[in-house]
C-alpha positions as CSV (number, residue, x, y, z in Angstrom):
1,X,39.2,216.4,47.5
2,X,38.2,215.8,51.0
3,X,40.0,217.9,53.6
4,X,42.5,215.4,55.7
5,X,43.9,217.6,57.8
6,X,42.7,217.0,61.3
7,X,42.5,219.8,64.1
8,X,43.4,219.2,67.6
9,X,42.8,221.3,69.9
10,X,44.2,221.2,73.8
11,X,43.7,223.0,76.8
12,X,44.9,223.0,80.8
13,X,42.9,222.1,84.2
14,X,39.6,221.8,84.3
15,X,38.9,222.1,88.3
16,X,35.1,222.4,88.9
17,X,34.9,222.2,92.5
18,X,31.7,222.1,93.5
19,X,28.0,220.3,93.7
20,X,26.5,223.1,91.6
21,X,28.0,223.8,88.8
22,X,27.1,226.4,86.2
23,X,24.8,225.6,83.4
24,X,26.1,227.7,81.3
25,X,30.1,227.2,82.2
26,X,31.0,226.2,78.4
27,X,28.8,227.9,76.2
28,X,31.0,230.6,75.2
29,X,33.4,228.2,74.1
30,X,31.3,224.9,73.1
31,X,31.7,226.4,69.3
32,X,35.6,226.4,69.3
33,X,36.2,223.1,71.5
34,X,33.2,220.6,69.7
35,X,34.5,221.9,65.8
36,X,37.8,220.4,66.6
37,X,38.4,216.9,65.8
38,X,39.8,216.0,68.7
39,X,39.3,218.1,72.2
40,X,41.7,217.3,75.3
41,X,41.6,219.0,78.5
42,X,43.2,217.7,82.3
43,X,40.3,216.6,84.6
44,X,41.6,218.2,87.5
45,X,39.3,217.2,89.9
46,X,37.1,213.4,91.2
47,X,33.8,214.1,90.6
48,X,31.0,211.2,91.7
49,X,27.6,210.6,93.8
50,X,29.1,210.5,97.3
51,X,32.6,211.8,99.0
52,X,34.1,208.2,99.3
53,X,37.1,207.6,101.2
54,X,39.1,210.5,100.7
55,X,43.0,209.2,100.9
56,X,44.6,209.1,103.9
57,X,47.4,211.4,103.6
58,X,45.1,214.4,101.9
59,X,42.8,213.6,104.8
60,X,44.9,215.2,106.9
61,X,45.0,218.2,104.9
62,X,41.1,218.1,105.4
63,X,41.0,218.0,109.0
64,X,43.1,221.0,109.3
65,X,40.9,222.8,106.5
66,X,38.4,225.1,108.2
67,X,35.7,226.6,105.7
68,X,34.4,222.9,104.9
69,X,35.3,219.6,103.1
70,X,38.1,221.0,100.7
71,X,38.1,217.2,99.0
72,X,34.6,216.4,98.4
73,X,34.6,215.0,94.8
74,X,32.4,217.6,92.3
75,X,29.4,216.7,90.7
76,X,28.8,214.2,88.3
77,X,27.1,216.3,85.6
78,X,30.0,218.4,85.6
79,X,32.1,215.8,83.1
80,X,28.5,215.0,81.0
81,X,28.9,218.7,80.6
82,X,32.7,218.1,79.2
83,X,31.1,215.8,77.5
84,X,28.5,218.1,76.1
85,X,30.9,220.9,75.2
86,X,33.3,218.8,72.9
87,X,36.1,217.5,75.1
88,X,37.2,213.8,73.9
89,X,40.2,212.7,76.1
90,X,41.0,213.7,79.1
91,X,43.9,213.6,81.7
92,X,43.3,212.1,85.4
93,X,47.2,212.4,86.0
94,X,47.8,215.4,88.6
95,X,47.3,216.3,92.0
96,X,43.5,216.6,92.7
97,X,41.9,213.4,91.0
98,X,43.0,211.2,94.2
99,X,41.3,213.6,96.6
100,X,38.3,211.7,97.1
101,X,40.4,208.4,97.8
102,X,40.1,205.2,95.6
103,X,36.0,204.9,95.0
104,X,35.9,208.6,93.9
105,X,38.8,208.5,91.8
106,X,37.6,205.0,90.0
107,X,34.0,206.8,89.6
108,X,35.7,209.9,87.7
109,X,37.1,207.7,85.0
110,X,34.0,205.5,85.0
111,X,32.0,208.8,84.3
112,X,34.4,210.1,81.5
113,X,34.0,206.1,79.6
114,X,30.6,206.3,80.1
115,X,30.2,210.1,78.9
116,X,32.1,208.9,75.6
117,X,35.6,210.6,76.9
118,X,38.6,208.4,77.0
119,X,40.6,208.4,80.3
120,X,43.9,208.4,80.2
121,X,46.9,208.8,83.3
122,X,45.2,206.4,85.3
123,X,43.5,203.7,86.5
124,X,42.9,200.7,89.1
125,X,46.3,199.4,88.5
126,X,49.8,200.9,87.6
127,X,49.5,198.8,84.1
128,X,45.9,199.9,83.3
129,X,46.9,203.3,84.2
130,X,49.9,203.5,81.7
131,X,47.6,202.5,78.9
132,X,47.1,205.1,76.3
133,X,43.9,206.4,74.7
134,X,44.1,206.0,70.7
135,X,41.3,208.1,69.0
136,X,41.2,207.7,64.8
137,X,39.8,210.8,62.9
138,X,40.5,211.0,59.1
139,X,42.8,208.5,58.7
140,X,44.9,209.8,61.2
141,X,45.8,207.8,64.7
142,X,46.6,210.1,67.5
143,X,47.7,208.4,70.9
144,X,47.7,210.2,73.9
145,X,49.0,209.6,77.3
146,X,49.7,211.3,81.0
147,X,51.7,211.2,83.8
148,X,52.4,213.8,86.7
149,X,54.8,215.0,88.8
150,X,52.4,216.9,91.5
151,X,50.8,214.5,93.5
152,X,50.8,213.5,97.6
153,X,52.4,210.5,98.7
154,X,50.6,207.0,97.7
155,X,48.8,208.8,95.6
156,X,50.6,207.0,92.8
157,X,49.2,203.2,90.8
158,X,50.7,200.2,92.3
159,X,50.5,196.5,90.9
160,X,47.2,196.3,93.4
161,X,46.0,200.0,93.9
162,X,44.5,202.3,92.2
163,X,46.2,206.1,91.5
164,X,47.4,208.2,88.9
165,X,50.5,207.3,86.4
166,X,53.9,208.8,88.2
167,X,56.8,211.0,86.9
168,X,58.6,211.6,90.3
169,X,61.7,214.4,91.0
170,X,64.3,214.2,93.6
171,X,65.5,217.7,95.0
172,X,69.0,218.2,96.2
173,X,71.2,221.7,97.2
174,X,74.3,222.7,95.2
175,X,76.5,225.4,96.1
176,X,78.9,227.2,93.8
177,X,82.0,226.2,95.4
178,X,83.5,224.4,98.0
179,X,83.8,227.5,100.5
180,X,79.6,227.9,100.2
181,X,78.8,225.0,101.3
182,X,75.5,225.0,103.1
183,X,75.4,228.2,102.7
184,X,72.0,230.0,100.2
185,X,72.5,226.6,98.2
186,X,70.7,226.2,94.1
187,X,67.7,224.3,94.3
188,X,68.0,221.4,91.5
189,X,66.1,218.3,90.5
190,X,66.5,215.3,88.8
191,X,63.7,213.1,87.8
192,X,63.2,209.3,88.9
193,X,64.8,207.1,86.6
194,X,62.4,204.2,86.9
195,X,59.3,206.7,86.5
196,X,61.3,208.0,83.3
197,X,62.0,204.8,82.0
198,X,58.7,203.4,82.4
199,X,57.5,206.1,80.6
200,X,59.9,206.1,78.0
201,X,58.6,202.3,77.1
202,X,54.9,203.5,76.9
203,X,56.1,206.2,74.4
204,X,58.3,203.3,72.4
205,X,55.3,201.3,72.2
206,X,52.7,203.5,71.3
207,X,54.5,205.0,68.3
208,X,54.7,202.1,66.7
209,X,50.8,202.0,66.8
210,X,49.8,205.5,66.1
211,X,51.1,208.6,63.9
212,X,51.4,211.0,66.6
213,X,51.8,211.1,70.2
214,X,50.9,213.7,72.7
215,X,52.0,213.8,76.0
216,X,50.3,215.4,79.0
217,X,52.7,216.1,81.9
218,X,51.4,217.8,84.8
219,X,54.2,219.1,86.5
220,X,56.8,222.0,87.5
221,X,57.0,225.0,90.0
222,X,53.7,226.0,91.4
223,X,53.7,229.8,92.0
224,X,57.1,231.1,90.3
225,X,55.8,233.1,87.5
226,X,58.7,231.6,84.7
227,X,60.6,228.8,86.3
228,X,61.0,225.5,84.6
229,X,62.4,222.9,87.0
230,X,65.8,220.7,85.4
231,X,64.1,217.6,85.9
232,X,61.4,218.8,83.6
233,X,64.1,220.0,80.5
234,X,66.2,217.0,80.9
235,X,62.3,214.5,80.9
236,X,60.5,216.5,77.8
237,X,63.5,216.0,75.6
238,X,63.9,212.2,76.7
239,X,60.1,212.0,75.7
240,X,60.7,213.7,72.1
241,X,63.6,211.5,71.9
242,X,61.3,208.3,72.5
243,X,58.8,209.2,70.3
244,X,56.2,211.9,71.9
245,X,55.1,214.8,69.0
246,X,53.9,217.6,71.1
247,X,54.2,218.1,75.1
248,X,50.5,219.8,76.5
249,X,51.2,220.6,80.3
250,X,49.6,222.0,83.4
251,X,50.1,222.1,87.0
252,X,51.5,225.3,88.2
253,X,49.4,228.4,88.9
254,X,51.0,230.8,86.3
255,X,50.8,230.0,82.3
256,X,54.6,229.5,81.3
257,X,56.7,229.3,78.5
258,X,57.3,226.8,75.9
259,X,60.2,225.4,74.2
260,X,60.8,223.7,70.7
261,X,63.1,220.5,70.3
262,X,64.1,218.5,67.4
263,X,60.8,220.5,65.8
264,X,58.8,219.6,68.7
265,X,56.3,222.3,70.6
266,X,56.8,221.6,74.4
267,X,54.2,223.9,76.3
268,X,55.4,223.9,80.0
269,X,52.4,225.4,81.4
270,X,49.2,225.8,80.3
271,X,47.3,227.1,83.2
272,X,43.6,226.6,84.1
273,X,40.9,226.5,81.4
274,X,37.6,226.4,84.2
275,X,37.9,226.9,87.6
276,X,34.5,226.7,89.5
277,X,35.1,226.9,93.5
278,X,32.5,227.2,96.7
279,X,35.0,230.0,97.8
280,X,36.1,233.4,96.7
281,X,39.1,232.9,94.1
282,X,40.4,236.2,95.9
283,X,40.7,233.8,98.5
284,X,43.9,231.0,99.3
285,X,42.0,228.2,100.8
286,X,44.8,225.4,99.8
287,X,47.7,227.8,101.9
288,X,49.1,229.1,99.0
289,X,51.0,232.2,98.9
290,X,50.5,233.1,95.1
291,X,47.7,235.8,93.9
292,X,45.3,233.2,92.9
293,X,43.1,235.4,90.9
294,X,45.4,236.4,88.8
295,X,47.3,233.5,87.8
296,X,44.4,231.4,87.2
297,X,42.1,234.1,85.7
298,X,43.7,233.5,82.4
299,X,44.8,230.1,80.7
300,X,46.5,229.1,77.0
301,X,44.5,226.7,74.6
302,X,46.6,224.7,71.9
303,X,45.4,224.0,68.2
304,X,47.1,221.7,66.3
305,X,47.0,220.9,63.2
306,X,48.0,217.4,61.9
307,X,48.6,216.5,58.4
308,X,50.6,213.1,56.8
309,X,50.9,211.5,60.1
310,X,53.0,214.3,61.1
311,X,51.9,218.0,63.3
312,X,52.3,220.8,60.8
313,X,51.5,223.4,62.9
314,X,51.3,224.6,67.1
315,X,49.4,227.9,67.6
316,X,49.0,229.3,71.2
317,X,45.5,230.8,71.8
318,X,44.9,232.7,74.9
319,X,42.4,231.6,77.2
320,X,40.3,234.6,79.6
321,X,38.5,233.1,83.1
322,X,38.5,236.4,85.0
323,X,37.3,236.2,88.3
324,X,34.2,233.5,87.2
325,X,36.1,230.7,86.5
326,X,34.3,230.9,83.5
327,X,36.7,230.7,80.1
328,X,36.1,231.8,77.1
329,X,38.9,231.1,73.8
330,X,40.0,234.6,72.8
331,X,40.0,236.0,69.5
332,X,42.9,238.6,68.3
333,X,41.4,242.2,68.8
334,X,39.6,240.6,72.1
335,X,40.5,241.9,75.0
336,X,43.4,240.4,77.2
337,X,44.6,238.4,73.6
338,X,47.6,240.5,73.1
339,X,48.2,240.7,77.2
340,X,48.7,237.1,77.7
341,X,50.8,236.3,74.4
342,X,52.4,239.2,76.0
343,X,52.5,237.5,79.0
344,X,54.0,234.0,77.3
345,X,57.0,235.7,75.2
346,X,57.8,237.1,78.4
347,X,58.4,234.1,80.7
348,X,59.4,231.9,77.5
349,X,62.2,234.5,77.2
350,X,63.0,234.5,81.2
351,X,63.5,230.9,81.3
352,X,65.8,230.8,78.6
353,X,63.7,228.7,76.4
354,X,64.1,229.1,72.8
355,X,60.4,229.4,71.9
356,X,59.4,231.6,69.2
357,X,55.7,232.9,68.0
358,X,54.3,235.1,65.5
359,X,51.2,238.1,66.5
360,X,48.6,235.1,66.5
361,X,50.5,232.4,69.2
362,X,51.8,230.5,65.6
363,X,54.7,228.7,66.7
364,X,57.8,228.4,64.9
365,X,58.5,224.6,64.6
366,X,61.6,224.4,62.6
């Protein structure tokens, strides 16, 4: 009998942030990413012919950026390469895609539909932008979609503009007791409820077209190593709740831990799968205070297994950049494979979270 079983597999950002970029970036991992039946990955970055109109609140960050334009969109190639190396939806949700303003950010998504990737997290509306990407393999109807928390101001779709699909937080102080007040304060957040409920009715609606949904939510802390915000708990089990199978994230700088609800993987962090840059990663050009070589030298990959309509398994496979940006999909007995599982139990387990994995990143679902 044929095999139905269909293999998913998932990774974090892609950020190639440059005119140049490497021709051999994804062969090391070409092999793992185009033998999957479906490959996602977070386009982290606008990529088209010309800079554009970059928007007008990151163009501020620009002008005060000194080694260059820290917003010109990357090249075009670089998502025919995606292409090339297996990837077959992508993300446009998260903090970077608006960089080049509206043209840049239009001509990303325009080069992913015309490289044969579906878009998904945005568009030239807020409605086209909540629209999911549905890919069919085997029988089986897997419908994806994205939203983000990380993004500048206006950066979000409106009924008229173009921009990325939101999943906003508000941030207030609480002290312990009355006699504190004001006084080293608990950071806490709580997300917005229309961004949650609009969400919550794309979920609703796509599960009653497909068998599984996945959710991409770029989101959380940026440099704490563990950290997972309360908006972010209190959202990924209103999503399971809807509807949403698995929960692939990135955002923050540091891989984090992961979570299982009602038999559902949530992976709060999964770092940065390719990271090409015109300056030294040893380097914190975006005034960051986090060791960026070491958080984004390494990154987690996700392959899922799907069977029934239903996911029957999660496994966490490390991801190694080093200092090239380059990644290549680990293999146990490789180097760095047991260091960052290592790495996840640790900040799973300093979170609080209940995840649990065997030697080889298997996740216990149940």
């Amino acid at each position: 009998m044929p095999d139905k079983t269909l293999r998913l597999f998932a990774v974090g950002d892609l950020q190639l942030m440059t005119r140049e970029p490497p021709a051999d970036l994804f062969t090391a991992v070409t092999p793992v990413l185009s033998a999957a039946d479906v490959t996602f990955g977070n386009c982290e970055w606008p990529y088209a012919e010309e800079a554009g109109d970059t928007h007008p609140v990151e163009a501020h960050i620009n002008d005060d950026f000194d080694g260059g334009d820290l917003f010109a969109p990357g090249a075009p190639e670089s998502i025919a390469m995606m292409a090339t190396a297996g990837f077959d939806v992508m993300s446009v949700a998260n903090n970077h895609t608006m960089h080049g303003g509206y043209r840049a950010f239009l001509r990303t998504i325009a080069l992913l539909r015309e490289s044969g990737i579906a878009p998904v997290g945005g568009g030239d509306t807020i409605v086209t932008a909540r629209e999911p990407a549905i890919v069919e393999r085997k029988g089986h109807r897997i419908g994806f979609l994205a939203c983000t928390s990380g993004f500048l101001p206006g950066a979000h779709a409106g009924r008229r503009t173009p921009g990325i699909v939101p999943l906003r937080r508000h941030t207030y102080a609480e002290n312990n007791s009355w006699h504190d007040w004001g006084i080293e304060p608990d950071t806490r957040t709580l997300v917005n409820r229309d961004d949650l409920a609009a969400m919550i009715e794309c979920i609703t609606r796509l599960k009653a077209e497909v068998d599984t949904v996945v959710l991409s939510c770029h989101w959380g802390i940026l440099e704490h190593e563990s950290a997972i915000a309360d908006y972010q708990r209190d959202a990924a089990r209103a999503f399971i709740d809807a509807g949403v199978d698995l929960i692939v994230s990135q955002g923050p700088l540091p891989i984090k831990g992961f979570e299982v609800y009602r038999g559902k993987a949530i992976l709060y962090c999964m770092g940065k799968f390719a990271m090409i840059s015109p300056w030294s990663r040893d380097e914190t050009p975006s005034g960051i205070s986090a060791p960026l070589l070491d958080e984004t030298s390494r990154g987690l990959g996700a392959a899922i297994t799907i069977a029934d309509g239903a996911i029957t398994g999660v496994q966490i496979v490390p991801v190694y950049l080093g200092s090239s940006g380059r990644p290549n999909i680990l293999q146990p007995g490789d180097p760095h494979y047991d260091a960052i599982l290592g790495v996840v139990a640790e900040r799973t387990a300093a979170a609080g979270l209940n995840g649990t994995m065997d030697a080889q990143g298997r996740i216990k679902l149940d």
